[in-house]
Each structure stands twice: as C-alpha cells, then as structure tokens.
C-alpha positions in Angstrom: 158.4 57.4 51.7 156.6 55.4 48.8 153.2 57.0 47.6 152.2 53.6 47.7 151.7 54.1 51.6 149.5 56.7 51.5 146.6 54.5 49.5 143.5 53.6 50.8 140.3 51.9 49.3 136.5 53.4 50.2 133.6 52.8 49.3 132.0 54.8 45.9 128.8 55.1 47.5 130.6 56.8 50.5 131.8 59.8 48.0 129.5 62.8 48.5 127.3 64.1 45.8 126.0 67.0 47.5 126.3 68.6 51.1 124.3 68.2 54.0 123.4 71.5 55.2 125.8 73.8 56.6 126.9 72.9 60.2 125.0 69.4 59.8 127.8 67.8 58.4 129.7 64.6 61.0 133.0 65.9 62.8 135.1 63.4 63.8 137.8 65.2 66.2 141.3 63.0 66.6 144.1 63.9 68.7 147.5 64.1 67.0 148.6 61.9 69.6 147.3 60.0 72.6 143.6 60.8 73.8 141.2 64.0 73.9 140.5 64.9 77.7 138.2 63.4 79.8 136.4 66.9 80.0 136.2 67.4 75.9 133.1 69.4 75.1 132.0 65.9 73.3 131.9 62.2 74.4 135.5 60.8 74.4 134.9 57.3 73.1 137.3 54.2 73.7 140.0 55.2 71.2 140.1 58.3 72.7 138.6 60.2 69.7 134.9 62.1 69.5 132.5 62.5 67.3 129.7 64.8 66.2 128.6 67.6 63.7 130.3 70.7 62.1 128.4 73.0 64.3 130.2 71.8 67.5 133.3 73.7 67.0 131.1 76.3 68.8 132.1 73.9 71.9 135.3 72.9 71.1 136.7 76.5 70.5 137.6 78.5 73.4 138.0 82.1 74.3 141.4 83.6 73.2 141.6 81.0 69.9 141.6 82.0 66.5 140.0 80.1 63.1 142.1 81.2 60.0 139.8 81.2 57.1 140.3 81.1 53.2 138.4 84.2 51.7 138.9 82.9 48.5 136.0 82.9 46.1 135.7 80.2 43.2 135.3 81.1 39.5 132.7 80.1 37.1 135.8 78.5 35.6 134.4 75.8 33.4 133.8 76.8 30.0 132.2 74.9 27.2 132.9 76.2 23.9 133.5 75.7 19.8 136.4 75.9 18.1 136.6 77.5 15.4 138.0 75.8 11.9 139.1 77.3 8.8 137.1 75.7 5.6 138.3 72.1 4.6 139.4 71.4 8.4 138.2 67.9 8.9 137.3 67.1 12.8 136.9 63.3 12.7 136.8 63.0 16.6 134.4 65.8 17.4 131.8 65.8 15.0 131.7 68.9 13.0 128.7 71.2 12.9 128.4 74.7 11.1 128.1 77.9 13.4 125.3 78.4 10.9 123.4 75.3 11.6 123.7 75.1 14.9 122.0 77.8 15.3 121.4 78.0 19.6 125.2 78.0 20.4 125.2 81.2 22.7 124.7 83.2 19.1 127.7 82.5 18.2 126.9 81.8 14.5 127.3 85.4 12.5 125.1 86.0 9.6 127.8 85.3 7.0 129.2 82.3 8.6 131.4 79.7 6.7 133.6 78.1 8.8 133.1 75.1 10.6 133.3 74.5 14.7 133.9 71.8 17.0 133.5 71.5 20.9 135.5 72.0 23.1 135.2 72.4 26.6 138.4 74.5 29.1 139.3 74.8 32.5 141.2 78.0 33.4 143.4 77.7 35.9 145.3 80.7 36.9 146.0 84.3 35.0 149.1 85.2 33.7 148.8 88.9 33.1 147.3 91.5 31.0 147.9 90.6 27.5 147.0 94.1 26.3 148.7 97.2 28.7 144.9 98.3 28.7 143.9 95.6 30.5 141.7 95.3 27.2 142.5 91.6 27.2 144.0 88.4 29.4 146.2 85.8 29.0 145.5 82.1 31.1 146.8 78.8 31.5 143.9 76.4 31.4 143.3 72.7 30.8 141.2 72.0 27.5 139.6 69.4 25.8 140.7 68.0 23.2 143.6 69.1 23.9 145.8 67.8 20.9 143.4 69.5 18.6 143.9 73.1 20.8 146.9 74.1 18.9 148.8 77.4 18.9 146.8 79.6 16.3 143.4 77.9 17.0 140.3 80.1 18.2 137.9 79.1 20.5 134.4 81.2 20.7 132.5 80.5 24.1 129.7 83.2 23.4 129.0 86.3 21.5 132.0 88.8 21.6 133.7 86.2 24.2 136.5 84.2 22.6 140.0 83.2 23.0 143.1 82.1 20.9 145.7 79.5 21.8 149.0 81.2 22.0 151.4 77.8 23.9 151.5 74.7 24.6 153.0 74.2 28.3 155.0 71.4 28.8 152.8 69.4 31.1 150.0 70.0 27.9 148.6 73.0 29.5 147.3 75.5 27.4 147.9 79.8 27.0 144.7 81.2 26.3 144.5 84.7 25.1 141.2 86.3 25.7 139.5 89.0 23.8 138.3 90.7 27.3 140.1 91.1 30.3 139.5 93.1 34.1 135.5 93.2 34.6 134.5 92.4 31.6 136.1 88.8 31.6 134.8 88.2 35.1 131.4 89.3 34.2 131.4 87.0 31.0 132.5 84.5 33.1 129.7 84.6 35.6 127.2 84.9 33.0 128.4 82.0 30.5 130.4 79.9 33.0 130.0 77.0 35.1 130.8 75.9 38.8 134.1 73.4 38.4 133.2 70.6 40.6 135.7 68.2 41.6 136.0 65.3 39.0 134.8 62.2 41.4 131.7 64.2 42.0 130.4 63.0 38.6 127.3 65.1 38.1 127.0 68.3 36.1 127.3 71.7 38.2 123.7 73.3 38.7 122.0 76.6 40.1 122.7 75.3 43.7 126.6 74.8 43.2 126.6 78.3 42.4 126.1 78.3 46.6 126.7 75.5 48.0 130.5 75.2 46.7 131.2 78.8 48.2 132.1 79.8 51.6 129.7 82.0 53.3 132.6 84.5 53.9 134.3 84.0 50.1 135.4 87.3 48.6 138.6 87.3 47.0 137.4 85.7 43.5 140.6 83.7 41.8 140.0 79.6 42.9 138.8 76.9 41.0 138.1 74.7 43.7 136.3 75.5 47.3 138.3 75.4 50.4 136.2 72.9 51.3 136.0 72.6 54.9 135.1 76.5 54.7 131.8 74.8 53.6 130.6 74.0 56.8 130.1 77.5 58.5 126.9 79.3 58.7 127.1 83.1 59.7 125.2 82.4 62.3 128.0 79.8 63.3 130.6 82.3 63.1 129.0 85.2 64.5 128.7 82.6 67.9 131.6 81.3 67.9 133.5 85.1 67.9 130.5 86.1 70.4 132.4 83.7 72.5 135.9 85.2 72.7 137.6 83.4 69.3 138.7 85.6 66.6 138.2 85.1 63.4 141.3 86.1 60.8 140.9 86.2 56.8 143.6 85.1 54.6 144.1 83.9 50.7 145.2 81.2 49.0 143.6 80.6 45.5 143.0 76.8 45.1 144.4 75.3 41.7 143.5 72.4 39.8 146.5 70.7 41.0 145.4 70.3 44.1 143.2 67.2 42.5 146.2 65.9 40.8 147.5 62.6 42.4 151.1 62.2 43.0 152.5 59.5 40.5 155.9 59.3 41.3 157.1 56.7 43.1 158.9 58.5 46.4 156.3 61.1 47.7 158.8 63.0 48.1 159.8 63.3 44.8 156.6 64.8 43.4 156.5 68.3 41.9 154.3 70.3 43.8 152.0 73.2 42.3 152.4 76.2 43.3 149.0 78.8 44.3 148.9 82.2 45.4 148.6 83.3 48.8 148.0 86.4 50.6 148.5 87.0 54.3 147.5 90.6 55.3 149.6 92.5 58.0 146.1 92.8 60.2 145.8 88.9 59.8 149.3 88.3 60.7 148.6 90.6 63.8 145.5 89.0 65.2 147.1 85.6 64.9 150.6 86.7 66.2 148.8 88.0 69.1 146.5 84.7 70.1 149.8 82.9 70.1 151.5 85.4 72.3 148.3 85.0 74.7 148.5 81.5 74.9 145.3 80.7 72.4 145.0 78.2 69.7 145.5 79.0 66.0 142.8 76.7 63.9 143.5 76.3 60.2 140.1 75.8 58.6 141.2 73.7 55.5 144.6 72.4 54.4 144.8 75.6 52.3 144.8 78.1 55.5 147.2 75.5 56.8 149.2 76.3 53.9 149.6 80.2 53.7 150.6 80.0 57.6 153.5 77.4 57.5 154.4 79.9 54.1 154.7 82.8 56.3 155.7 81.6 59.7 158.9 81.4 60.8 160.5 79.7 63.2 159.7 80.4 66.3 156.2 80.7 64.6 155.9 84.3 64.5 153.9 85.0 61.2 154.9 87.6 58.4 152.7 89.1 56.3 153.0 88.5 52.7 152.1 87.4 49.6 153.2 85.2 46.2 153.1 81.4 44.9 153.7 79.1 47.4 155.0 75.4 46.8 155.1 74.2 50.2 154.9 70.6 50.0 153.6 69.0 53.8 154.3 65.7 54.7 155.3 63.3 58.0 158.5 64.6 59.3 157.4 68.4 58.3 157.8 70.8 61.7 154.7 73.0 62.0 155.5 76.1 62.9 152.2 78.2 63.1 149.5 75.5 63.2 147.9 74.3 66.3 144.8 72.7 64.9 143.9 71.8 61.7 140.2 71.4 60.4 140.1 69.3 57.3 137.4 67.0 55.0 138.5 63.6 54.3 141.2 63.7 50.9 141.0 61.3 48.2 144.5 58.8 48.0 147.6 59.3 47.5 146.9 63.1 47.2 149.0 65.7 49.0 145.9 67.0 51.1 146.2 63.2 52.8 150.0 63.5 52.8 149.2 67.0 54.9 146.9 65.4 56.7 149.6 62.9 57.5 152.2 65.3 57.9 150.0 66.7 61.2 148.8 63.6 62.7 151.3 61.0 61.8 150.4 58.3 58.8 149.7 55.2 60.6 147.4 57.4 63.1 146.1 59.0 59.5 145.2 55.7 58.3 143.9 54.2 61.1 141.2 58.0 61.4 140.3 57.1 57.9 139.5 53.5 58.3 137.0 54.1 61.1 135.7 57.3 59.6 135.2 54.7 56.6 134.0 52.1 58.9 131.2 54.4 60.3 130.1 56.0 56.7 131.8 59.3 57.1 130.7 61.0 53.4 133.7 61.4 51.4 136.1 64.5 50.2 134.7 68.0 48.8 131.5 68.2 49.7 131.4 65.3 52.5 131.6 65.3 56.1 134.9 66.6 58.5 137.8 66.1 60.5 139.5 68.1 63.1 143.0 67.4 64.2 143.9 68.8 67.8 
C-alpha cells in the first residue's frame, strides 16, 4: 500500500500544546466495524459512533475486562551541552565562546581553562551497555546537534563532572556516546541537568509542569523518551474505580524510542524499516490477561505501545507468553490481531506508523473517515491532545 494513502491535512491550531486535565480530555469511541449498540453506556449518534471524555471508560468498561498499561517512565533525555574544542578549532556555525568566559555554563569552565566550546544540544535514545564492567560508565546511541561537527574523538561536557565522548557514527547518523557515569549516578545527573523531550510539533520548550504532565500516573519503569500517551489520561482515582468495578488492571513495558516520531518515507508502507524498542511482559501480566480471555472479558490496549508488546507475545490462538526483548513489529491493514480486543489511542500525526496501527485495527478508509470528523469537530491533536477508543 502507498504511504501516500495514509496522509491527511489538519489544522495547526488543532495540534495540542498542553493537556487538559487528566480524564477531561474528548473520547471519541468508533466501532471497528458497523455501529456501537443501541444500549452503549454513551449516546450512539447517526454514524453509529459516540462521543465524550477520557473519564467515561469508567462506563464503557465492564466487569471481567482488563486495561494493559505501559509502566514505562520517560527520561530527562534532552540534554544541552558544549563541546569541547582543542585550541585553534574554528566553529564558524556555532559561534565559539571560551569555558572561561562563559562563565554560567553549569560550572563547567575550570580554573585553568584554554580550550574553546561550542553548543550542542543531544537526544539519547536507548543504552547500549556498560562501557566499564563497573558499571562506572555508559555507552548510548543518541541524536545530536550538529551532528556533522560530533565526530568520533569529540567531547561533550553537559555539567560539572558529567560529560561524554563520541565513540561512532551509526549509519543512519546516530551517534555512540560514552558517558563518564553510568547506573545511579547517570540517572541522577540526568534528572538534575536534563530536560523533558517533548514531541517535535509541540514547539515550545519543556517546563516544570512537563516534568508531570508528560508522565503516567502509574510510570515506573524509567527507559522512554516519549510518553505513552494515551496513558495520560488516567487519574488514580480513575483507575482505582474502574478496578473497584470488576476490570483488572495489568502492567507491562515497552520503552518508547524516538523513532516512533519518525515518518515513513518510503514509498510502499510496507517497505519501511521499522525501529525496534524494548518490551517486557511479566509472567503475572501474561496470567491476568490469559485469564480475562479465557473468561470471556475484554483485553483493552491503552496506547499503540501496549498494543504492541501483546501482538509481540501472543500467539496464535492469542494465548500470551511472557517475555521480554526488542520488538519490530510493524502493524498495518491486513495484520491479524491476535491478543487485542480494544485499542485506546490519541490521534497520530500522517503517514506515521501509530496511524498505520490505527489503520491496521479499524480498516483505513474507516481510519480516515474517524479522523476527518474528529477534525471536523476540533478534536486536539496527537501527544498531549484528546482520544480515541476502537471497540
């Protein structure tokens, strides 16, 4: 199938900035085929769909379902830093200034300082392993910027005793960082000199209340460097009901990569190289779930990331396996769920595999045409917009 089909236009105004509060946010509920029921919890309009707010699911779930949810917690993965030039390096681009001078760059500048810096800014997007066998230091592939002056060799300094060195250059122009700390330490630089990665359409700098809002209420499992997003929408509260009322509630991981932003260029969908992300599916998840089905409930993926680890470790029949590793599974129309009976999503940007997912569930023309009207009504837009749930 062309990618071309899976593009769309909107509205810019329509792309949300910020949340509305959790459970506040519009639900649009769509049928993967023909009409809700007459007796749907909500008002069944005339094309058979429903519409109302994030908190309805408290309705719409029943006793004996199950919502799978993403643990995963995102890093302070956006790091702005200097790199670090021997004496005589010329940075024409950047526009050179001495450690020295600068004075109020994190204290980077030593009191003997020659060389020159220019900056830089990186995105870390997964771990590699331990560089050291101490766990002393870490090696990760990250996007940087500039990225064709971040050559093997060059050092980057991000704050005072935090700094890392370019070991490779990755063939798609990823870059091997080699940090000077690694286990806690590392994580607790990054929360303390880090920044919230927001999408890139939200064009905004990340502040103090991204450091909540763009976390799930139930995130643990730090390793993401981009919100499950439709995890967003659930208080506590929410979820304390909703299991109060017979659902249960099962935990799983997948750690969202930046490639889950990138758009598919070639020109057969089909042909696009899907990243991969790691997943975990714990042997009490797998048991909880594997026991709604067997009862007759309903299993609810909450984001297209939950939808992900269960087609990974289902199998036929739908019977899921626990497990964990990189999945590639690459979802699109004429993909047989397996272990998926509901699917609660945000609206994707085009031509991005999250919409080919979304298509791959609900058919693309029937995809289109729930876009369009969400669209039509001003339904906010992708990560931190309003919903969709697909029964």
């Amino acid at each position: 199938m062309l990618t071309a089909e899976y593009d769309f236009a909107f509205p810019e105004d329509q792309i949300a900035l910020r949340p509305a509060p959790r459970g506040e946010a519009r639900l649009m509920v769509v049928p993967k085929m023909g009409r809700l029921p007459e007796n749907f919890p909500l008002p069944v309009e005339k094309e058979g769909w429903a519409f109302g707010k994030a908190s309805d699911l408290i309705r719409i779930l029943k006793a004996g379902d199950a919502l799978a949810l993403n643990d995963t917690k995102v890093l302070r993965a956006r790091l702005h830093g200097r790199r670090v030039m021997g004496e005589g390096e010329e940075d024409k681009e950047a526009g050179k200034t001495s450690l020295r001078a600068a004075g109020n760059l994190n204290g980077l500048a030593g009191k003997d300082e020659t060389k020159t810096a220019a900056a830089c800014e990186v995105l870390l997007l997964k771990p590699r392993h331990h560089a050291d066998s101490d766990g002393s230091a870490a090696l990760w592939e990250c996007l940087a910027k500039p990225g064709r002056k971040l050559t093997p060799g060059k050092r980057v300094e991000f704050a005072a005793g935090f700094s890392a060195i370019v070991v490779e250059v990755l063939p798609e122009g990823e870059r091997v960082l080699h940090f000077n700390l690694g286990g806690g330490a590392f994580f607790e630089k990054l929360e303390e000199v880090g920044e919230i990665p927001l999408p890139p359409y939200i064009r905004r700098d990340a502040d103090a209340a991204d450091a909540e809002t763009y976390q799930s209420v139930f995130a643990q499992n730090l390793g993401s460097v981009a919100a499950p997003t439709a995890s967003l929408h659930f208080t506590s509260e929410i979820l304390e009901e909703i299991q109060h009322n017979g659902v249960s509630l099962a935990k799983l991981t997948l750690h969202v990569g930046a490639g889950t932003f990138r758009p598919v260029q070639t020109e057969q969908a089909e042909d696009h190289p899907m990243h991969s992300e790691a997943y975990s599916l714990s042997y009490e998840t797998a048991d909880i779930l594997n026991g709604v089905r067997k009862t007759g409930g309903r299993i609810f993926a909450v984001g297209t990331t939950a939808a992900r680890v269960l087609e990974t470790c289902g199998d036929e029949s739908g019977l899921l396996h626990a497990g964990s590793g990189e999945t590639r599974l690459f979802i699109r129309p004429g993909y047989d769920w397996k272990s998926v009976d509901a699917l609660l999503t945000n609206f994707h940007w085009p031509k991005s595999t999250l919409f080919m997912l979304v298509a791959g569930m609900m058919g693309l023309e029937r995809a289109q045409a729930a876009y369009a009207e969400a669209i039509r009504r001003g339904f906010r837009l992708f990560s931190y917009g309003d919903a969709m749930l697909i029964l």
